[in-house]
N, C-alpha and C positions, 0 to 999 in steps of 0.2 A: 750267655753266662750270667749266674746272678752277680748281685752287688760283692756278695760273700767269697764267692770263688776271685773275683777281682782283685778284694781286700787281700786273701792269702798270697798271691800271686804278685802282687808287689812289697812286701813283706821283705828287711833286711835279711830277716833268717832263710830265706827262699835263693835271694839274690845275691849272698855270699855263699852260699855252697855251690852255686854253678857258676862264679868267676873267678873263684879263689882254689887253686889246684895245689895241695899240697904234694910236696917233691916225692911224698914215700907213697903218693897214691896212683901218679902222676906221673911215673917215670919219662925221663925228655926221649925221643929217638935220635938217635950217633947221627944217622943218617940225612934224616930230615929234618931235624931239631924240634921239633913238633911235638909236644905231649901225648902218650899215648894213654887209652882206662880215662880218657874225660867222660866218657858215656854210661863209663860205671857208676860216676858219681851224679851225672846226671841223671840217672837211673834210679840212684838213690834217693835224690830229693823227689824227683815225681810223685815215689811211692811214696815219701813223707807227706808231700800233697794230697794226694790220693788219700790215705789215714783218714786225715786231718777233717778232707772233705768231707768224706764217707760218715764220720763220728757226727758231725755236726749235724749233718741232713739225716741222721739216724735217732737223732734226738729232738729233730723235729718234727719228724715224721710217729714216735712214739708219741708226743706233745698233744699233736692233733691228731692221733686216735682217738684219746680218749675227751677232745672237746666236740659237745653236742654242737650239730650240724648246723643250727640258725644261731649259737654261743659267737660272736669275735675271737677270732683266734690271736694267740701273744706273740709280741714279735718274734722272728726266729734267731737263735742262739749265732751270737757274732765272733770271730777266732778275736781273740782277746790278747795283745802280746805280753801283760803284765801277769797274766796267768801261766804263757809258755816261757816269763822269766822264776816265776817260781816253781817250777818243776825244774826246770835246769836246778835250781841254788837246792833242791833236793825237799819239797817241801809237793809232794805229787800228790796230787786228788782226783779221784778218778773219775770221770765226766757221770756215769750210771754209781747210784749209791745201791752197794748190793750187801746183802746182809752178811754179819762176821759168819765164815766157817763153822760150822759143827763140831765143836769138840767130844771126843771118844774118853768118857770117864768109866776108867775101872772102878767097881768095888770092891773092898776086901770081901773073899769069900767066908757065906756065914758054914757054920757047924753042923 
């Protein structure tokens, strides 16, 4: 595993969603007292992992396409937790800058 998959993987935000079970996700069993749906969530975060990875080595891999072959290539893009606190606080930018939509302008009909 690289350094990077390491990095996410010890990560508060990794390590609170699969020890912290909340009651309405998480329902306890009568029976054995035991939390059942832990693996939902732990399921959850994987794919959050999985994402995360995926983006990353996606944009590193577009990176060094286009660097010619005897060029040094730049370091590869690090999960950054001060950028996954400003998307939470609602402030999202999205990793590929892609260009605005197409807008569809009517003109008034000529005579």
């Amino acid at each position: 595993m690289t350094h990077c998959c390491l990095q996410i993987f010890s990560l508060p935000l990794f390590k609170n969603g699969c020890t912290k079970y909340p009651a309405h996700h998480c329902p306890a069993d009568v029976l054995t007292g035991e939390k059942k749906g832990k693996m939902r969530i732990i399921g959850r975060v994987a794919g959050q992992m999985i994402e995360t990875m995926y983006a990353l080595l996606k944009t590193d891999a577009e990176v060094l396409s286009q660097v010619s072959p005897r060029a040094i290539p730049p370091a590869p893009i690090l999960y950054d937790p001060e950028v996954h606190r400003s998307h939470r606080a609602g402030h999202y930018r999205p990793m590929k800058s892609s260009p605005p939509p197409n807008r569809i302008i009517l003109l008034p009909k000529s005579p």
